[in-house]
C-alpha positions as CSV (number, residue, x, y, z in Angstrom):
1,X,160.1,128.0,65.5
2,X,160.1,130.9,68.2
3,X,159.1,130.7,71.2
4,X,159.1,132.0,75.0
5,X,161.4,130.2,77.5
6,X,162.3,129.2,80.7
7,X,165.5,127.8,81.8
8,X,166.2,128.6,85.5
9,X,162.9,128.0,88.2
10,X,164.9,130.2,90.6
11,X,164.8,133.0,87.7
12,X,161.4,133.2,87.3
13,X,159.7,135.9,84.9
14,X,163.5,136.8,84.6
15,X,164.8,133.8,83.1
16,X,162.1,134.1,80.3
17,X,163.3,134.7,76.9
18,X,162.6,134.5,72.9
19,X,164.5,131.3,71.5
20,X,164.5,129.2,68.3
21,X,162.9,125.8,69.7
22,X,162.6,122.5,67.4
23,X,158.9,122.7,65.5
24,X,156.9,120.3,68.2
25,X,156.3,116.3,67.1
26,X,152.5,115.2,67.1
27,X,152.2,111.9,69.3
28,X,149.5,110.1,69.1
29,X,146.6,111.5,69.1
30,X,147.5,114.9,69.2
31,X,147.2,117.6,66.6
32,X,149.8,120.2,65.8
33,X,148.7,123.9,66.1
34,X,149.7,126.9,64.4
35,X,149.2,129.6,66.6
36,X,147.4,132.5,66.2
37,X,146.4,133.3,69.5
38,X,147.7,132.5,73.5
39,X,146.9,132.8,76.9
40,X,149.3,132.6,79.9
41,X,148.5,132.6,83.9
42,X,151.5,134.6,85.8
43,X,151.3,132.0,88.6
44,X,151.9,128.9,86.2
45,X,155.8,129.3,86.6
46,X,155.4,128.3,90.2
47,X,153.5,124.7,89.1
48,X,155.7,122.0,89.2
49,X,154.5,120.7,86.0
50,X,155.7,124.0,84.3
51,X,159.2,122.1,84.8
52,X,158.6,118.6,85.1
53,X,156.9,115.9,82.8
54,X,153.8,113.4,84.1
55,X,157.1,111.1,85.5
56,X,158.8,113.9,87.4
57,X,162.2,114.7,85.1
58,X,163.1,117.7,84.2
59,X,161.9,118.9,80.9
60,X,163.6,122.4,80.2
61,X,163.5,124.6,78.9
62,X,160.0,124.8,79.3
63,X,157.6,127.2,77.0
64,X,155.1,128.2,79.3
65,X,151.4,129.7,78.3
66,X,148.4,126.9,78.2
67,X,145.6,128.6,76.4
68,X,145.8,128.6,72.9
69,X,143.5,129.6,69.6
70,X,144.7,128.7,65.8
71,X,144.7,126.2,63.1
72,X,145.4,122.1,63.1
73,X,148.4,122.1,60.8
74,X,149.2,118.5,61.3
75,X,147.6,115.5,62.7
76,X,149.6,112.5,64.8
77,X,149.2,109.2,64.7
78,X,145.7,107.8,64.9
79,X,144.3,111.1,65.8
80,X,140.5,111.9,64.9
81,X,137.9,114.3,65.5
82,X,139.9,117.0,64.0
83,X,140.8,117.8,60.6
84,X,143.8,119.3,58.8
85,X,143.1,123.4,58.3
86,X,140.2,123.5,61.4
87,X,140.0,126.1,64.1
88,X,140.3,125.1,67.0
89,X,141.0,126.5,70.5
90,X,141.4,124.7,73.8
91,X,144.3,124.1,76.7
92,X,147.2,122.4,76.4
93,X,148.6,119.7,79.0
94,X,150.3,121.3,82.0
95,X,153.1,119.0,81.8
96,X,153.8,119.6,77.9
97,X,155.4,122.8,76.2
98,X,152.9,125.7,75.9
99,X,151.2,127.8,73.8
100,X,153.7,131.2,73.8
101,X,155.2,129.5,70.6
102,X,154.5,129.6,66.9
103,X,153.4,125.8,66.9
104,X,152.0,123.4,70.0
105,X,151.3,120.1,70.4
106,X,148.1,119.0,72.2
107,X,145.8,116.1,72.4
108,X,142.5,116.5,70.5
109,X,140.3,115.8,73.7
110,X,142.0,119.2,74.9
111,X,140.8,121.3,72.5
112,X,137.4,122.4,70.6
113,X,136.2,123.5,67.1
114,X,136.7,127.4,66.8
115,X,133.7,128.9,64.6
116,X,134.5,131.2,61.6
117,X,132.9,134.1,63.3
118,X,135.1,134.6,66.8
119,X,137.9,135.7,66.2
120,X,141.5,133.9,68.2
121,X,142.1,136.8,70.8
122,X,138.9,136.3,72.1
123,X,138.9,132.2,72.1
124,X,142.5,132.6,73.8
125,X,141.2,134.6,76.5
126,X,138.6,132.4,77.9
127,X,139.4,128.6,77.7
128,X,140.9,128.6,81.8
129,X,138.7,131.4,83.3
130,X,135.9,130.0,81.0
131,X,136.2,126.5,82.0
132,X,136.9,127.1,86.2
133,X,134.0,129.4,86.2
134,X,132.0,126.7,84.9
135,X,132.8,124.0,86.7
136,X,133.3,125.6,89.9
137,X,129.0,126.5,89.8
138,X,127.5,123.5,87.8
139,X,130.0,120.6,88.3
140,X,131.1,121.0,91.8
141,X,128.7,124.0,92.8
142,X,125.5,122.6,91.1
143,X,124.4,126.4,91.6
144,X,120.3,126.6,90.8
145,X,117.8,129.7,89.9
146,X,116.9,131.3,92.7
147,X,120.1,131.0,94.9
148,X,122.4,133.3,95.7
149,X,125.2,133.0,94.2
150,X,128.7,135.7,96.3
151,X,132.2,135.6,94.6
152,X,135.4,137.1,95.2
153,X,137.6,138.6,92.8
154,X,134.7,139.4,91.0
155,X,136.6,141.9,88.4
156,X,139.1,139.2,87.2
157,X,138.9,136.8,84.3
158,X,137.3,133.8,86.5
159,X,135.2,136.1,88.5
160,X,133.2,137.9,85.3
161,X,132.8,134.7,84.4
162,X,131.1,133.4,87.3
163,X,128.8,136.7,87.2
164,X,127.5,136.4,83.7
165,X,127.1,132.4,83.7
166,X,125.6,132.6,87.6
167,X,123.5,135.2,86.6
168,X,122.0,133.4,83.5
169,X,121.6,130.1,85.8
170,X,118.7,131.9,87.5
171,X,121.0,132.9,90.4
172,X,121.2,136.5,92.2
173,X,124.2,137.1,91.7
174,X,127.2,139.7,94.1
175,X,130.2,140.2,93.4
176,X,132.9,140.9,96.0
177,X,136.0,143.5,94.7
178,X,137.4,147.0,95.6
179,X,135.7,150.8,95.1
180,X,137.3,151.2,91.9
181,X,135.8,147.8,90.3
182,X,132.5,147.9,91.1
183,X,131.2,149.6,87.6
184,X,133.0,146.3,86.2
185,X,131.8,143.7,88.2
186,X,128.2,145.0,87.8
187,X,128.6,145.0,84.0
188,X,130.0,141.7,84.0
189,X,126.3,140.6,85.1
190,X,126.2,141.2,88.9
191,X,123.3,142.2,90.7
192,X,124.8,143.8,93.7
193,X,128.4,145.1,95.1
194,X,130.3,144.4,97.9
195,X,133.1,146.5,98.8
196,X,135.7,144.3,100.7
197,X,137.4,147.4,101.3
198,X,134.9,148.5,103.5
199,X,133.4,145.5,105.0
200,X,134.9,142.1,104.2
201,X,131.3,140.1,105.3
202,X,129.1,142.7,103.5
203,X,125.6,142.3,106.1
204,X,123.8,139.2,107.5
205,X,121.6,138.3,104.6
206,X,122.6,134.0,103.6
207,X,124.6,132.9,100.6
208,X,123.6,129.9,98.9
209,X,127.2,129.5,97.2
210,X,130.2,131.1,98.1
211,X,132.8,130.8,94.9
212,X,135.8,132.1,96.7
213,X,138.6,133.4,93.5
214,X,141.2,135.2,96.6
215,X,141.7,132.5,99.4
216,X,143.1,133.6,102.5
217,X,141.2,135.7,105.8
218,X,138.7,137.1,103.1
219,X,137.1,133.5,102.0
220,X,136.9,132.6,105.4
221,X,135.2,135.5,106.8
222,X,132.5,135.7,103.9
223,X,132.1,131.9,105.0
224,X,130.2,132.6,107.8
225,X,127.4,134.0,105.5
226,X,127.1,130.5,104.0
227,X,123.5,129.2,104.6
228,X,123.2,125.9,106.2
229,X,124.1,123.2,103.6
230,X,125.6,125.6,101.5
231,X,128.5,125.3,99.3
232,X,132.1,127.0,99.1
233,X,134.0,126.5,95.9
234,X,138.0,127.5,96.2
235,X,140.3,128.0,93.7
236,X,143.4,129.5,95.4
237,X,143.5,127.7,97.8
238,X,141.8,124.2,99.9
239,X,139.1,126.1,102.1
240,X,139.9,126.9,105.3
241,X,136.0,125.8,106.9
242,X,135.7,125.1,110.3
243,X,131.8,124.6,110.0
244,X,129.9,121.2,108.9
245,X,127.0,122.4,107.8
246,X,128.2,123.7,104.5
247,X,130.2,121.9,101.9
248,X,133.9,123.0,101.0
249,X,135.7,122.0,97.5
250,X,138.8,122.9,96.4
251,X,139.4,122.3,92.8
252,X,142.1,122.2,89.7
253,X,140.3,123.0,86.3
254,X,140.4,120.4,83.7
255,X,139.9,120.3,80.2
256,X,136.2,119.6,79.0
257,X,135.4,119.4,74.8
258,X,132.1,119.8,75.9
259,X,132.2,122.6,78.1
260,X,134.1,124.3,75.6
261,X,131.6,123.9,73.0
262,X,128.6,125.3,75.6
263,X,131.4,128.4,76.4
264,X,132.3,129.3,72.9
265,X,128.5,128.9,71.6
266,X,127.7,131.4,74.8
267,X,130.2,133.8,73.3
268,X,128.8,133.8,69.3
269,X,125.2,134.3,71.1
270,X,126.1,136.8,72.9
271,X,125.5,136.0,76.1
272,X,129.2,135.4,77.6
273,X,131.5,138.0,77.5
274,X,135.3,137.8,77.4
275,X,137.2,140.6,79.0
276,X,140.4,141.1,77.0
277,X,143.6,143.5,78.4
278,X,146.3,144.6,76.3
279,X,147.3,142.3,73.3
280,X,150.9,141.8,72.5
281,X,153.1,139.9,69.9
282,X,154.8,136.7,70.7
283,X,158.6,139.1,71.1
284,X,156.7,141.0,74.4
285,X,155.1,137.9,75.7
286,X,158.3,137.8,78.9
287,X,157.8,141.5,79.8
288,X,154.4,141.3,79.7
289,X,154.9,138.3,82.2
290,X,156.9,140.8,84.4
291,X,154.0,143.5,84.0
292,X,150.8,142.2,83.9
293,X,147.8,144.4,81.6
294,X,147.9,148.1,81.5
295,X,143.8,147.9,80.6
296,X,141.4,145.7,82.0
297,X,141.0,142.1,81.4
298,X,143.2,139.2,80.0
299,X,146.5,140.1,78.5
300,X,146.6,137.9,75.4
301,X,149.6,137.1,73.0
302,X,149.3,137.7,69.1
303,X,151.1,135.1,67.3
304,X,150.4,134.8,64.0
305,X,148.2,137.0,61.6
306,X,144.7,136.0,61.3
């Protein structure tokens, strides 16, 4: 099969390229996946498990990309839940070969039914930003109506996320970006603007929950607005809090069936939007790597026809 590579860790983007890779074997309890659809994060060739399996050694080369949309062509061992010619779309393991391939391997707890009437580009898009928007306000936020809800990096994948899901939690909802943003991140379901250009703490008026997408000076600063017994939620980075009056959490997304099922049913309903950049084939996938999205939202790589 083809698929994007990674040989050298020093290399980085630059040491991407399209191979011939063997087709993938289904252990058990995993499901082999024709793929129609992936996603990649630019920052996943600097995880370790981009280059090393769950015991440390050295798997390359690796075939990076972890969100994935298409069809169960093959079922391992003992697998259930899925069936032979389902849609499906999901995340596969960090410490496994990708989703920038014409097949994947993944376990069936990692991935969810697809229904007939979303297409792949869009289901590829939104299983990481979906799921670490989600978790970050009801698992480890617990965000409720009638807070306020202040996140950074409001414009990007995670960040619209947060808007439209805070926002139809009940929560008043600002999102923190640059001038040129702002028409975004207030489509994308927030109520007001802040412009971290010109003011990085945006007044004096308390935050119930602080989801901080950035890291770094700017998370810290809007920390102070933090209410007493507030909550930051990181993602970049662990929080750098000097205060004890709020709580801090730093968090890695993990795969959730369930949560997948709530995310995709959001998206047939309407009433979560996925933000999708330029769409590419599988043969662009390493400059696109190298380039990022010439349009806003998600780049997202075309595998196979629909």
């Amino acid at each position: 099969m083809k698929a994007i590579t990674a040989s050298d860790r020093e290399a980085g983007i630059a040491g991407l390229k399209l191979q011939e890779r063997p087709y993938p074997h289904a252990a058990e309890n995993d499901v082999i996946v024709r793929v129609h659809a992936a996603g990649f994060t630019t920052g996943e060739l600097e995880w370790p498990g981009t280059w090393t399996d769950r015991a440390g050694r050295d798997r390359t080369p690796t075939i990076p990309g972890h969100e994935v949309a298409g069809v169960v062509v093959e079922l391992g061992y003992g697998t259930t839940g899925l069936t032979v010619g389902q849609r499906v779309f999901g995340i596969a393991d960090w410490t496994r070969d990708g989703s920038l391939a014409e097949y994947v391997a993944v376990e069936t707890r990692n991935l969810a039914p697809l229904p007939a009437d979303i297409d792949f580009v869009s289901a590829a898009s939104l299983p990481i930003s979906g799921l670490t928007a989600f978790q970050g306000l009801f698992v480890h936020g617990t965000v409720a109506a009638g807070q306020t809800v202040l996140v950074t990096g409001a414009a990007g994948g995670v960040g619209t996320a947060v808007c439209q899901l805070a926002r139809a939690a009940g929560a008043f909802v600002i999102g923190a970006g640059r001038k040129q943003q702002e028409a975004r991140i207030l489509e994308a379901g927030a109520h007001s603007f802040l412009n971290l250009d010109d003011d990085p703490i945006g007044g004096n008026d308390p935050i119930d929950l602080l989801f901080d997408v950035l890291g770094g000076a700017v998370g810290v600063r809007l920390s102070e607005r933090i209410r007493p017994g507030g909550t930051q939620i990181s993602i970049a980075s662990p929080p750098d809090v000097s205060r004890a009056d709020i709580s801090a959490h730093f968090f890695v997304v993990e795969t959730d069936r369930g949560q997948l099922i709530d995310l995709i049913g959001r998206v047939g309903t309407g009433r979560l939007r996925t933000y999708v950049g330029d769409v590419v084939p599988l043969e662009k996938a390493a400059a696109a790597f190298a380039t990022g999205s010439t349009a806003p939202g998600k780049i997202v790589v075309k595998v196979a026809a629909d």
